[in-house]
mmCIF file of the N, C-alpha and C atoms, coordinates in Angstrom:
data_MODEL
# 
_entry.id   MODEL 
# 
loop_
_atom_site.group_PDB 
_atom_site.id 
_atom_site.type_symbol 
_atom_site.label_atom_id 
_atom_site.label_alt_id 
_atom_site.label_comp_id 
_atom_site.label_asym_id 
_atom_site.label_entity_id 
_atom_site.label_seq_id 
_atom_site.pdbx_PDB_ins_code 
_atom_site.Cartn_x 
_atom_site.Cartn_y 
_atom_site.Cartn_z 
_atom_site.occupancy 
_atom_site.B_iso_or_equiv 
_atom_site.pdbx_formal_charge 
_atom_site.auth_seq_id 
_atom_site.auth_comp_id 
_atom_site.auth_asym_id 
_atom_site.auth_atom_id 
_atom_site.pdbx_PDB_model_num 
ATOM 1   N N  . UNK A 1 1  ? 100.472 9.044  53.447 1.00 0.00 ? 1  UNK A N  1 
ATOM 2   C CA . UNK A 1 1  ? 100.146 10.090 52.507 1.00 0.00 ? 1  UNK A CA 1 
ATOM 3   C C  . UNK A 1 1  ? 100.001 9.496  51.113 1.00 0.00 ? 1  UNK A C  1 
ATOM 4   N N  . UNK A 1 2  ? 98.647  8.972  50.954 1.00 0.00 ? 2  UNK A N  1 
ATOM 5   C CA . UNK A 1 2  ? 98.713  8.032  49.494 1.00 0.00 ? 2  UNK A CA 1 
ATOM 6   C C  . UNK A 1 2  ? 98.409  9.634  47.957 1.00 0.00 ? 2  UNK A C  1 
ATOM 7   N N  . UNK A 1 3  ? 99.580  8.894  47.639 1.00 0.00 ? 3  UNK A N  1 
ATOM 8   C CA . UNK A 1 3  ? 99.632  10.323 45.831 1.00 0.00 ? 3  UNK A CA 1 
ATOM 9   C C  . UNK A 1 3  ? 98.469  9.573  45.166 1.00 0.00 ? 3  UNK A C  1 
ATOM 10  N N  . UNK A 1 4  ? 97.700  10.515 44.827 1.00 0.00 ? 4  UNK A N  1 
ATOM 11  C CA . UNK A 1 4  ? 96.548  10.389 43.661 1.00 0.00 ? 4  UNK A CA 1 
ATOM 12  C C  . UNK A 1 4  ? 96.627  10.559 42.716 1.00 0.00 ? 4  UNK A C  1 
ATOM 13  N N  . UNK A 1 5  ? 97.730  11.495 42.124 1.00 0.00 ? 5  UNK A N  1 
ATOM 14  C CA . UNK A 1 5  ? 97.815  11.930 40.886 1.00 0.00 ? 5  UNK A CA 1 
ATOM 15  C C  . UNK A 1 5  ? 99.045  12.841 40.832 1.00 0.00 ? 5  UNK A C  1 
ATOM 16  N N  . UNK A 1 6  ? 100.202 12.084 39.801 1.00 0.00 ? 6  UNK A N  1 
ATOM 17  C CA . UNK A 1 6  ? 101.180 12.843 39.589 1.00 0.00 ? 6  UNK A CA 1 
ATOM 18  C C  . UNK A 1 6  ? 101.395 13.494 38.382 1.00 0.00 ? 6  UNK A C  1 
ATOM 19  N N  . UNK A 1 7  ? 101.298 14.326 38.136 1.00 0.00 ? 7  UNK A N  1 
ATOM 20  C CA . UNK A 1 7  ? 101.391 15.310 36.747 1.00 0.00 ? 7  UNK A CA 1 
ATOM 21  C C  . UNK A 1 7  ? 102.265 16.319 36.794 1.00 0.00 ? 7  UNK A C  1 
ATOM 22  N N  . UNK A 1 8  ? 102.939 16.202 35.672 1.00 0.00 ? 8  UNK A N  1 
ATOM 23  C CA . UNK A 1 8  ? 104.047 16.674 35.280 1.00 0.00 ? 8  UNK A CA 1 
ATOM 24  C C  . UNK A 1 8  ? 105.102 17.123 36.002 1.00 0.00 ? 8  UNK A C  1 
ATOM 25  N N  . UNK A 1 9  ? 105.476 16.306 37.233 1.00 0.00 ? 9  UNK A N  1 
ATOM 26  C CA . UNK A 1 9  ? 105.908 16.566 38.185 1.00 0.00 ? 9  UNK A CA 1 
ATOM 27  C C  . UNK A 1 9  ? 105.406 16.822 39.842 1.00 0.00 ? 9  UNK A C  1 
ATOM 28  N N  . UNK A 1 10 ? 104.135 17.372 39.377 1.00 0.00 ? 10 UNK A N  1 
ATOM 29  C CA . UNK A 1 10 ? 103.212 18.146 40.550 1.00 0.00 ? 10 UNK A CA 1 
ATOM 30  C C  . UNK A 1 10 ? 102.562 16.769 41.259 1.00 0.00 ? 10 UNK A C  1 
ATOM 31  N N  . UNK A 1 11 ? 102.557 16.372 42.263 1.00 0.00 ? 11 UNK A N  1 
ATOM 32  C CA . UNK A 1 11 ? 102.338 15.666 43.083 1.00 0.00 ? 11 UNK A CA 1 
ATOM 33  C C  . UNK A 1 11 ? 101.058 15.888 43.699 1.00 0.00 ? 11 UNK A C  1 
ATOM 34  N N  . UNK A 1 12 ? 99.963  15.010 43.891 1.00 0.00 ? 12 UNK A N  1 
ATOM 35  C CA . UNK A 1 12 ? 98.590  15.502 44.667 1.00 0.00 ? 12 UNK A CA 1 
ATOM 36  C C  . UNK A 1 12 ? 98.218  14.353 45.547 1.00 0.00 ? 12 UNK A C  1 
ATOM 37  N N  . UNK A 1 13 ? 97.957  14.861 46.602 1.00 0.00 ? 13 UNK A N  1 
ATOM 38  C CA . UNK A 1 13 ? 98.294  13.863 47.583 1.00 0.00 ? 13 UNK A CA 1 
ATOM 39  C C  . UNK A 1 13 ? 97.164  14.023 48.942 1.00 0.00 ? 13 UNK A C  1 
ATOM 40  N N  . UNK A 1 14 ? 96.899  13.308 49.628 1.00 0.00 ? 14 UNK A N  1 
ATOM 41  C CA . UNK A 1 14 ? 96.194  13.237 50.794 1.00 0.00 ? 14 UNK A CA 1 
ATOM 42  C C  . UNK A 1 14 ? 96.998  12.894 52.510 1.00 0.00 ? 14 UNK A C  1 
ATOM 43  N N  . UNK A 1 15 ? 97.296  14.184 53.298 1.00 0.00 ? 15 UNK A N  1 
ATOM 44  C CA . UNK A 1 15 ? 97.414  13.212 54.442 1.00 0.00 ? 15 UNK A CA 1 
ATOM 45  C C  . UNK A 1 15 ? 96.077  12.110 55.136 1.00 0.00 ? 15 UNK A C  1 
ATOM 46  N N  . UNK A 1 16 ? 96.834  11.146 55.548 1.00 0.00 ? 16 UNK A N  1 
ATOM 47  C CA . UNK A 1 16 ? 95.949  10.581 55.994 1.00 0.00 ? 16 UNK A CA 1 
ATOM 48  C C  . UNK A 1 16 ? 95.393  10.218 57.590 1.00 0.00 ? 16 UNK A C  1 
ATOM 49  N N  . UNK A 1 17 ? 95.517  11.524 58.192 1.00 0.00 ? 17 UNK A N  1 
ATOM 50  C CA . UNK A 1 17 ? 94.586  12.049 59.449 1.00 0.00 ? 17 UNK A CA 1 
ATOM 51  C C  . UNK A 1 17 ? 94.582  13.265 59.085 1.00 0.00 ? 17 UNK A C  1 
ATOM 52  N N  . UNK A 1 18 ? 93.607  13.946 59.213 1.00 0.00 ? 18 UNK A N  1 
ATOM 53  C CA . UNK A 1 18 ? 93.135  15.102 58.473 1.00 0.00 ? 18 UNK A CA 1 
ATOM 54  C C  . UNK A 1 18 ? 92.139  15.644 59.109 1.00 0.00 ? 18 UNK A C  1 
ATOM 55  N N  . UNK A 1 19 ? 91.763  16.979 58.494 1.00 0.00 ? 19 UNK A N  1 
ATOM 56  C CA . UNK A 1 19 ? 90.438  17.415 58.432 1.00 0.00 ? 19 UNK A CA 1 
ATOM 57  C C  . UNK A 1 19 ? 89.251  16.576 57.741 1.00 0.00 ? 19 UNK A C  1 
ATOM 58  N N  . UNK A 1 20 ? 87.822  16.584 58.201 1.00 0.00 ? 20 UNK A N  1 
ATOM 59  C CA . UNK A 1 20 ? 87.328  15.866 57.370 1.00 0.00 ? 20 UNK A CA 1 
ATOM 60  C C  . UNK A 1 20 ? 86.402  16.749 55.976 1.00 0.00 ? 20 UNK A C  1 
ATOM 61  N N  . UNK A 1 21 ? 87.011  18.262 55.704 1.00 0.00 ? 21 UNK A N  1 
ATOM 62  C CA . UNK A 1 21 ? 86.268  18.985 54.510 1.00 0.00 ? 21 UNK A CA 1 
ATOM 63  C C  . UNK A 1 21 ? 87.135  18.086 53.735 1.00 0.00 ? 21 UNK A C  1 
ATOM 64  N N  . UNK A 1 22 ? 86.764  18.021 52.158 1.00 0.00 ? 22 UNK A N  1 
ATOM 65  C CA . UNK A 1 22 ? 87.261  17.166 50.949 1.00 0.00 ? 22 UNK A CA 1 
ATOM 66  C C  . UNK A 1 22 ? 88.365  18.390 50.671 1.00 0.00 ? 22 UNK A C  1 
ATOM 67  N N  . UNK A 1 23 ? 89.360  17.961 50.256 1.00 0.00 ? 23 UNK A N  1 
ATOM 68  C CA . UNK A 1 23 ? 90.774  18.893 50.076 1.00 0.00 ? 23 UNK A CA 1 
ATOM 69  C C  . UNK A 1 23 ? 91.653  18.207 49.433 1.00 0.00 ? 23 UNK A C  1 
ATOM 70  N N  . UNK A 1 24 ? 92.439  18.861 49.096 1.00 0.00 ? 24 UNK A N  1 
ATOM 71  C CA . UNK A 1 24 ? 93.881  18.184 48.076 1.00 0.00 ? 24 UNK A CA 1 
ATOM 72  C C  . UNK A 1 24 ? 94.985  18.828 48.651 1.00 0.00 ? 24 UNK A C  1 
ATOM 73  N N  . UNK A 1 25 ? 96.057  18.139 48.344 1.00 0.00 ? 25 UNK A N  1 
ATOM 74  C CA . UNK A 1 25 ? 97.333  19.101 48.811 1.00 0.00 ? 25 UNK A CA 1 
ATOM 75  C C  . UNK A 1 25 ? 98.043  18.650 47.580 1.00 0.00 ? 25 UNK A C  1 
ATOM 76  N N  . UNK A 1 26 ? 99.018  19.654 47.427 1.00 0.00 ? 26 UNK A N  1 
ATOM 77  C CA . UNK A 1 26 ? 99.888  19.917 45.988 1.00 0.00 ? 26 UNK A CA 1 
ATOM 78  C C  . UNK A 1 26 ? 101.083 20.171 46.302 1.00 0.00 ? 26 UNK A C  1 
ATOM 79  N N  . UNK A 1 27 ? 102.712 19.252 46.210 1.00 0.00 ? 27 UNK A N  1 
ATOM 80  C CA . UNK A 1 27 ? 103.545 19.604 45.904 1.00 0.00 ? 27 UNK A CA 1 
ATOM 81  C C  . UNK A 1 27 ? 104.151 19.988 44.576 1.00 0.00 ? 27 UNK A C  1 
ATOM 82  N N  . UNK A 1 28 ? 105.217 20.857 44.453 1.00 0.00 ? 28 UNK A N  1 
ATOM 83  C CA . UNK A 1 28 ? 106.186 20.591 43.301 1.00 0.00 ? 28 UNK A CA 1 
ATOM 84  C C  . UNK A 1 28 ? 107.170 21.430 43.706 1.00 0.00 ? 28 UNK A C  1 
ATOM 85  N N  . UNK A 1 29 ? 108.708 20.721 43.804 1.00 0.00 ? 29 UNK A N  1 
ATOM 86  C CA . UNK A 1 29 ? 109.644 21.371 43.326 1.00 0.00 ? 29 UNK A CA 1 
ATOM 87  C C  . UNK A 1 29 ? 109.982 22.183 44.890 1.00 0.00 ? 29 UNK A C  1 
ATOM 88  N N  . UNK A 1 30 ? 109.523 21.719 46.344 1.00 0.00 ? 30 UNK A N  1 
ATOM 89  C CA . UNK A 1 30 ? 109.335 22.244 47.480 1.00 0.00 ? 30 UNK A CA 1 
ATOM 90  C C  . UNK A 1 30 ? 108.614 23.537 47.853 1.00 0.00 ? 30 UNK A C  1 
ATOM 91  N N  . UNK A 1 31 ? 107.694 23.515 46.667 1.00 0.00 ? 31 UNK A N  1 
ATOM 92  C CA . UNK A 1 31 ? 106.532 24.118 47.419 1.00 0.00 ? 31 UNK A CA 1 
ATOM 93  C C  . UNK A 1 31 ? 105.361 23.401 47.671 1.00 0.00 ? 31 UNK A C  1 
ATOM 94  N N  . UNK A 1 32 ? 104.411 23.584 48.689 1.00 0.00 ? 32 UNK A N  1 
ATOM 95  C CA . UNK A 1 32 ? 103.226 22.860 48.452 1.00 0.00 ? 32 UNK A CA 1 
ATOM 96  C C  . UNK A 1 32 ? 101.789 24.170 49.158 1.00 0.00 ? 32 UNK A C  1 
ATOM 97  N N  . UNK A 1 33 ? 100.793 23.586 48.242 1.00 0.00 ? 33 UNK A N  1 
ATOM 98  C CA . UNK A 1 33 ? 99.413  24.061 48.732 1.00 0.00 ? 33 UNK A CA 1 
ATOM 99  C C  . UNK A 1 33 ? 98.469  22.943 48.934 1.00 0.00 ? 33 UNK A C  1 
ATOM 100 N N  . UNK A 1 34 ? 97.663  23.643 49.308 1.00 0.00 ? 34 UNK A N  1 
ATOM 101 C CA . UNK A 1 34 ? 96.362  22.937 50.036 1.00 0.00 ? 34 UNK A CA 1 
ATOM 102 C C  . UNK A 1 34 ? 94.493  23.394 49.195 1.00 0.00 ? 34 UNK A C  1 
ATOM 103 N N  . UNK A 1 35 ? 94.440  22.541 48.667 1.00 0.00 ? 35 UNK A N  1 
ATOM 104 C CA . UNK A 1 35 ? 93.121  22.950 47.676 1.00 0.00 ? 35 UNK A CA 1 
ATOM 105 C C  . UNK A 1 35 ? 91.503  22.331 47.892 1.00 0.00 ? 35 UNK A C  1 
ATOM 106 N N  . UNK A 1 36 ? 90.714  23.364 48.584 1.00 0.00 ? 36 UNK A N  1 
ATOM 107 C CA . UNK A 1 36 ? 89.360  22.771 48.729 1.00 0.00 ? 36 UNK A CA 1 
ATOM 108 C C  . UNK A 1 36 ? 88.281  21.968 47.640 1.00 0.00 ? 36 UNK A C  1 
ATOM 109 N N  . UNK A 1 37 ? 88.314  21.370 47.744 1.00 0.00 ? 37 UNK A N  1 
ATOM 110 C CA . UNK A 1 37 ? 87.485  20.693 46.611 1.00 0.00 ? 37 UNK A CA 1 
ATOM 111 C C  . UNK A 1 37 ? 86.051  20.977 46.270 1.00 0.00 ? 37 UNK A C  1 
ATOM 112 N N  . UNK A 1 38 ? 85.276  21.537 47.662 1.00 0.00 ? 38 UNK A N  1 
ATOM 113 C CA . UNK A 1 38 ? 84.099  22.000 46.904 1.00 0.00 ? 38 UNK A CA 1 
ATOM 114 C C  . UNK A 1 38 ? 84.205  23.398 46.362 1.00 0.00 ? 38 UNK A C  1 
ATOM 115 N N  . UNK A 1 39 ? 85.340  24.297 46.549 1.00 0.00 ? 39 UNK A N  1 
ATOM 116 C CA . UNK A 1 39 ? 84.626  25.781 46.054 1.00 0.00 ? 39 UNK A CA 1 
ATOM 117 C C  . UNK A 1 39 ? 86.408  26.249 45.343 1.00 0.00 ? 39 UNK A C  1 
ATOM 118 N N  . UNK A 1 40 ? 87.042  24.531 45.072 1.00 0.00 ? 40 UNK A N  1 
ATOM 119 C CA . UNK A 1 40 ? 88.195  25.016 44.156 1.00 0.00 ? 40 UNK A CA 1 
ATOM 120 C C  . UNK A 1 40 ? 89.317  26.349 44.655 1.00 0.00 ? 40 UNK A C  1 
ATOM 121 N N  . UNK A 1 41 ? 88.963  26.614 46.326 1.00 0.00 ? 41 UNK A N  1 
ATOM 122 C CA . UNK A 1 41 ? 90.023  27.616 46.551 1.00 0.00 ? 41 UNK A CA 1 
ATOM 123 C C  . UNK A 1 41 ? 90.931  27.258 47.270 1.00 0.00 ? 41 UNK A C  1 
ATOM 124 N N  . UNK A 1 42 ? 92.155  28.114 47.715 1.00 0.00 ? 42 UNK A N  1 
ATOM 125 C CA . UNK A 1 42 ? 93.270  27.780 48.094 1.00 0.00 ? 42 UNK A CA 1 
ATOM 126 C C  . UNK A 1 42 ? 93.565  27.911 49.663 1.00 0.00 ? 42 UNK A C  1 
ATOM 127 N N  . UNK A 1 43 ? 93.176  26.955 50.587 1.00 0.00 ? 43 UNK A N  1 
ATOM 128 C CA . UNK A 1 43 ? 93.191  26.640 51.689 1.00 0.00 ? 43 UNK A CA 1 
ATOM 129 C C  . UNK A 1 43 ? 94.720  27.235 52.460 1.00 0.00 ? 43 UNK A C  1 
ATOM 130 N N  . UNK A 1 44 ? 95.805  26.799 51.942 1.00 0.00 ? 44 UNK A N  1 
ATOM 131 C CA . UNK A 1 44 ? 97.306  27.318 52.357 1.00 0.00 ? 44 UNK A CA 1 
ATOM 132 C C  . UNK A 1 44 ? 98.027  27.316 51.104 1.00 0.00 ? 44 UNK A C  1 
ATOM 133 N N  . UNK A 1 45 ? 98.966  28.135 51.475 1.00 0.00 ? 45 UNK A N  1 
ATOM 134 C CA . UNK A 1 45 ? 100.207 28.221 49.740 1.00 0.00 ? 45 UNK A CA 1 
ATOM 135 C C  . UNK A 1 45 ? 101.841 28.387 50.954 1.00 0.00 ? 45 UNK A C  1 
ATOM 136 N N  . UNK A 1 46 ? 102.324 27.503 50.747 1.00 0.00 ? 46 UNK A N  1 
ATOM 137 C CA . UNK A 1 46 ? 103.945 27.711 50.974 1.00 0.00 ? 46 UNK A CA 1 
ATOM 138 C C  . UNK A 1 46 ? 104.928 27.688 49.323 1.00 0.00 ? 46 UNK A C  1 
ATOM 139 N N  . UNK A 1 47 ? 105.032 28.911 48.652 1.00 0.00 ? 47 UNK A N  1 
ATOM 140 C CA . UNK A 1 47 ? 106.004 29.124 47.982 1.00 0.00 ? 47 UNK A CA 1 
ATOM 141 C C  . UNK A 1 47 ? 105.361 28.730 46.211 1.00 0.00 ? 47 UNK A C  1 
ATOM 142 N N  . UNK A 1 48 ? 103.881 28.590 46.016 1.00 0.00 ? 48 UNK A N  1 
ATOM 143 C CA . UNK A 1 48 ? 103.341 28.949 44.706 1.00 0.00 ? 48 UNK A CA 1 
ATOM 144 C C  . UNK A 1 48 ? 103.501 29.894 44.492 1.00 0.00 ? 48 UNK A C  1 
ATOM 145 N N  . UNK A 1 49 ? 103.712 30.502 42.767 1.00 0.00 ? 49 UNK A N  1 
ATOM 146 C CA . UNK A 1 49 ? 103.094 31.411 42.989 1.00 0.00 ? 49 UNK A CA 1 
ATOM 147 C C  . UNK A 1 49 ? 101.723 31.815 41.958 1.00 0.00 ? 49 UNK A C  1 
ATOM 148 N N  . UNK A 1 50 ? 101.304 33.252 42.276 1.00 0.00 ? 50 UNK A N  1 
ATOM 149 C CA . UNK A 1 50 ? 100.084 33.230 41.651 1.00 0.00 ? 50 UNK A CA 1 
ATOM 150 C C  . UNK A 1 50 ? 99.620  32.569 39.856 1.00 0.00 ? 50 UNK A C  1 
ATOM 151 N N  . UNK A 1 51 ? 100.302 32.646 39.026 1.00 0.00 ? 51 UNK A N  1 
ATOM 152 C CA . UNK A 1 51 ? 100.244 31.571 38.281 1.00 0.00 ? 51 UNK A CA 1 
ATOM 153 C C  . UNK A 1 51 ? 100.417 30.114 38.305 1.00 0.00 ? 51 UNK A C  1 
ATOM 154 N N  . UNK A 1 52 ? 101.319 29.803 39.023 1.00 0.00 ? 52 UNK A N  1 
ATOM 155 C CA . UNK A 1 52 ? 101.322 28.524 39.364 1.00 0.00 ? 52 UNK A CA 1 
ATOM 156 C C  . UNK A 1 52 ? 99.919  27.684 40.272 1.00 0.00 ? 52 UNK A C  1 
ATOM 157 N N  . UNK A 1 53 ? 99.380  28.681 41.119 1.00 0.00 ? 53 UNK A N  1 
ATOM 158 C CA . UNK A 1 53 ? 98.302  28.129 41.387 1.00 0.00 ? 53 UNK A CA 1 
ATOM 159 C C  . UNK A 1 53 ? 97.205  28.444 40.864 1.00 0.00 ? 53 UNK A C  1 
ATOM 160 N N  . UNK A 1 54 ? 96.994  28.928 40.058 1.00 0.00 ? 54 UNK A N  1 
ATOM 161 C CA . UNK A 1 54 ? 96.151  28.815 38.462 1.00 0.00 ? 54 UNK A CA 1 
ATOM 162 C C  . UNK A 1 54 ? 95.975  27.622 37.685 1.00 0.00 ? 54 UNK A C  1 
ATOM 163 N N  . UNK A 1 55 ? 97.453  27.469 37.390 1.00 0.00 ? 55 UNK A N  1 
ATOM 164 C CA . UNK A 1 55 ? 97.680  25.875 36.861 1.00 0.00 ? 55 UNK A CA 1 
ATOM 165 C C  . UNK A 1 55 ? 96.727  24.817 37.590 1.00 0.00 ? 55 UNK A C  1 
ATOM 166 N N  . UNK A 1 56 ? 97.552  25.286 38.913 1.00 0.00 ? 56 UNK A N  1 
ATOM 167 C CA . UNK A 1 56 ? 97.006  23.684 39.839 1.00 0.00 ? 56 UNK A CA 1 
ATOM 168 C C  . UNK A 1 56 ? 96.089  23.776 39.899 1.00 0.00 ? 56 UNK A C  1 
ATOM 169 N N  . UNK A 1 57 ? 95.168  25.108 40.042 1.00 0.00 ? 57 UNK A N  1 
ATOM 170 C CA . UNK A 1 57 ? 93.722  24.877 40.146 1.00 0.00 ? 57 UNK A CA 1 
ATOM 171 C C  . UNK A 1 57 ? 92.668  24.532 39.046 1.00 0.00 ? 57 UNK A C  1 
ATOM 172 N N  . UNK A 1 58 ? 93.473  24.668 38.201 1.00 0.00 ? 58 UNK A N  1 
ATOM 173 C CA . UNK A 1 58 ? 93.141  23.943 36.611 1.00 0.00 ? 58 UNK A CA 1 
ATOM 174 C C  . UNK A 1 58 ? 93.217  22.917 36.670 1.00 0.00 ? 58 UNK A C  1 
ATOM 175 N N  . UNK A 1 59 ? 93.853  21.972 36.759 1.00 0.00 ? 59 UNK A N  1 
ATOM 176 C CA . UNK A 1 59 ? 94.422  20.379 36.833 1.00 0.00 ? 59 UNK A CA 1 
ATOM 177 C C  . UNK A 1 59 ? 92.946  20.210 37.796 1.00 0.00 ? 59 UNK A C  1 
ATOM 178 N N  . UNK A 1 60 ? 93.318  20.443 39.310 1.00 0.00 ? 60 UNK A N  1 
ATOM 179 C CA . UNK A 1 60 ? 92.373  19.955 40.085 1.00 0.00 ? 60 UNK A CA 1 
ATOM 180 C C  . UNK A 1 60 ? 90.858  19.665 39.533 1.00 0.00 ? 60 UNK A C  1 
ATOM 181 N N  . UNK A 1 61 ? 90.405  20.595 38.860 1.00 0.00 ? 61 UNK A N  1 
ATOM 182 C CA . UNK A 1 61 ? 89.243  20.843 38.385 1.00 0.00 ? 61 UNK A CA 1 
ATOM 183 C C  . UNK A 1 61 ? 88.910  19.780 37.166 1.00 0.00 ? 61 UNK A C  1 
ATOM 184 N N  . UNK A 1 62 ? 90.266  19.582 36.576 1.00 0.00 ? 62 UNK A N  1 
ATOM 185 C CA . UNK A 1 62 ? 90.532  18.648 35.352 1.00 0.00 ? 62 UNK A CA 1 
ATOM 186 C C  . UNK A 1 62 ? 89.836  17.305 35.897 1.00 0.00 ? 62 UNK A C  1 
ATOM 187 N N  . UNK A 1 63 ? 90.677  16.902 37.353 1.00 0.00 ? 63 UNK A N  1 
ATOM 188 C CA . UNK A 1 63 ? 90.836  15.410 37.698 1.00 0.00 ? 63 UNK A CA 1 
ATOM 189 C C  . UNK A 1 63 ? 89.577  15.762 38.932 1.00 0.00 ? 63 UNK A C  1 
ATOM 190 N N  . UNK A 1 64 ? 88.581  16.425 38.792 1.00 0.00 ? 64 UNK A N  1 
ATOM 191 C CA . UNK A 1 64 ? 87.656  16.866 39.971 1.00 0.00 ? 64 UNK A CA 1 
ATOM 192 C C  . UNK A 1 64 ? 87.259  15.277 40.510 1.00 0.00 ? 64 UNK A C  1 
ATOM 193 N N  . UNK A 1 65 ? 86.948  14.323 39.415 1.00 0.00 ? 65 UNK A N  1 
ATOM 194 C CA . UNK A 1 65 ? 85.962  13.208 39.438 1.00 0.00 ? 65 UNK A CA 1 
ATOM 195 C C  . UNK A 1 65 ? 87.000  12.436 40.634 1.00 0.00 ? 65 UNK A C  1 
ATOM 196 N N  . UNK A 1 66 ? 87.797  12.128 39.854 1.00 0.00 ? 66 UNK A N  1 
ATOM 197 C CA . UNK A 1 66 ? 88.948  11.124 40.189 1.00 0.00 ? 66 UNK A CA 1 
ATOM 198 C C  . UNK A 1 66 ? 89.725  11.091 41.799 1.00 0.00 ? 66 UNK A C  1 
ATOM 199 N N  . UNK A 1 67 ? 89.878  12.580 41.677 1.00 0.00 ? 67 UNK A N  1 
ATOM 200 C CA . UNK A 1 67 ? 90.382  12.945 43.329 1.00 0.00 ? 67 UNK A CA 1 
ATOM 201 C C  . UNK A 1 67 ? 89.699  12.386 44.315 1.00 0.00 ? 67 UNK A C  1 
ATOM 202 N N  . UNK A 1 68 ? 88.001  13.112 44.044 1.00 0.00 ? 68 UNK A N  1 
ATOM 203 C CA . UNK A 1 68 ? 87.227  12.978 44.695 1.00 0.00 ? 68 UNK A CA 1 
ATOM 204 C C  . UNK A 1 68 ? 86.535  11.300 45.129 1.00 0.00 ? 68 UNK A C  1 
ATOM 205 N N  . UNK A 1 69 ? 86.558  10.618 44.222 1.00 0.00 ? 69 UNK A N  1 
ATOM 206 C CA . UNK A 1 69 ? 86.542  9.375  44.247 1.00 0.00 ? 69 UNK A CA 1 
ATOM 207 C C  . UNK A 1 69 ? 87.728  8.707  44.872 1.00 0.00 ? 69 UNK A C  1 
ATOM 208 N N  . UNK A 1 70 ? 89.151  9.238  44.824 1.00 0.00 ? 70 UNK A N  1 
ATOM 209 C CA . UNK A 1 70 ? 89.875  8.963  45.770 1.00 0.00 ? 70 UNK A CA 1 
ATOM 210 C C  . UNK A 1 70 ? 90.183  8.974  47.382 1.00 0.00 ? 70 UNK A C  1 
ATOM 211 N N  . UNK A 1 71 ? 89.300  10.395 47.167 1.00 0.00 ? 71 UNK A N  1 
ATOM 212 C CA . UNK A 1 71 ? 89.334  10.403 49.099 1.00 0.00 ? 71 UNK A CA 1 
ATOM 213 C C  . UNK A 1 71 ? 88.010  10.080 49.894 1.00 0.00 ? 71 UNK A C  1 
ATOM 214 N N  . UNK A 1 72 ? 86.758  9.516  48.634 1.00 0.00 ? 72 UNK A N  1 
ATOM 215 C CA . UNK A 1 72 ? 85.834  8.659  49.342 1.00 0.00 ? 72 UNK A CA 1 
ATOM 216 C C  . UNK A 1 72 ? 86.634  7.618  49.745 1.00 0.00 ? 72 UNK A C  1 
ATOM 217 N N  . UNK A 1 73 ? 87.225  7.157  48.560 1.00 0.00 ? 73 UNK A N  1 
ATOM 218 C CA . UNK A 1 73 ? 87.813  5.450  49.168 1.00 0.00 ? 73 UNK A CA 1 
ATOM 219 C C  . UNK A 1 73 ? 89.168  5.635  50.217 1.00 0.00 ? 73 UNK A C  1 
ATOM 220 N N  . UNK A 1 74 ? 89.790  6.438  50.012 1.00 0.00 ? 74 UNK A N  1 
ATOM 221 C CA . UNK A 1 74 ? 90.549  6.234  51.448 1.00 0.00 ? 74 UNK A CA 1 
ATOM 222 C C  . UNK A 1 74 ? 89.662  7.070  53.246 1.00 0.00 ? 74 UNK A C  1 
ATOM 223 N N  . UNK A 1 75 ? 88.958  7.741  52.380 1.00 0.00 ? 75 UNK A N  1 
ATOM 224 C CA . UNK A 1 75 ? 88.385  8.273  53.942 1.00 0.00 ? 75 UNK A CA 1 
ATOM 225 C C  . UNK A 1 75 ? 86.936  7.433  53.770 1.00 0.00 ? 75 UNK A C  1 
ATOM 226 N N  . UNK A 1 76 ? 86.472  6.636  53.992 1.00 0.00 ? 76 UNK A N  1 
ATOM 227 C CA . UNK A 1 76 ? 84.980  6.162  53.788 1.00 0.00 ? 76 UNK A CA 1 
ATOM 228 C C  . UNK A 1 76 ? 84.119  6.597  54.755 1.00 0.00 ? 76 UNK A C  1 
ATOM 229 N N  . UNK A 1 77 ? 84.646  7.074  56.094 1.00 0.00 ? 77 UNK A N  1 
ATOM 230 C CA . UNK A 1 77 ? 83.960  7.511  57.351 1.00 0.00 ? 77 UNK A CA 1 
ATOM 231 C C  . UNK A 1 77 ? 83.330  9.165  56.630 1.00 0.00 ? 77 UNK A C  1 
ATOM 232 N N  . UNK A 1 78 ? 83.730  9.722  56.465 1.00 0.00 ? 78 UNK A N  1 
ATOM 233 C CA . UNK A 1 78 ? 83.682  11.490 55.858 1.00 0.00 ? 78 UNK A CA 1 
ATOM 234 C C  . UNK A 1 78 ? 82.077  11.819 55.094 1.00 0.00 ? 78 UNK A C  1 
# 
């Protein structure tokens, strides 16, 4: 599960056998969600809540380039 980006605690991360749509997953604090990367929505939520995944979906959008360039290079098959 390589972390891509840790901010301000919030953890963003990739398993690595997966689905192959582009996605993010988000811990903090023992909750985590699951965030689609092309249409920025919220795939699963265990224990966000609706502001909090506002935030994250802010950030995501922040680091859109970077993520995404991250899970070309760990998934190169996709």
């Amino acid at each position: 599960m390589p972390t891509v980006l840790l901010l301000y605690g919030i953890r963003f991360y990739f398993y690595s056998h997966e689905e192959t749509r582009m996605h993010i997953h988000v811990s903090y604090q023992g909750s985590e969600a699951k965030i689609w990367l092309d249409t920025f929505e919220v795939a699963m939520n265990y224990g966000f809540n609706p502001h909090q995944l506002v935030k994250i979906i802010k950030l995501v959008r922040s680091y859109e380039k970077e993520i995404k360039k991250a899970w070309i290079e760990h998934f190169p098959k996709n």
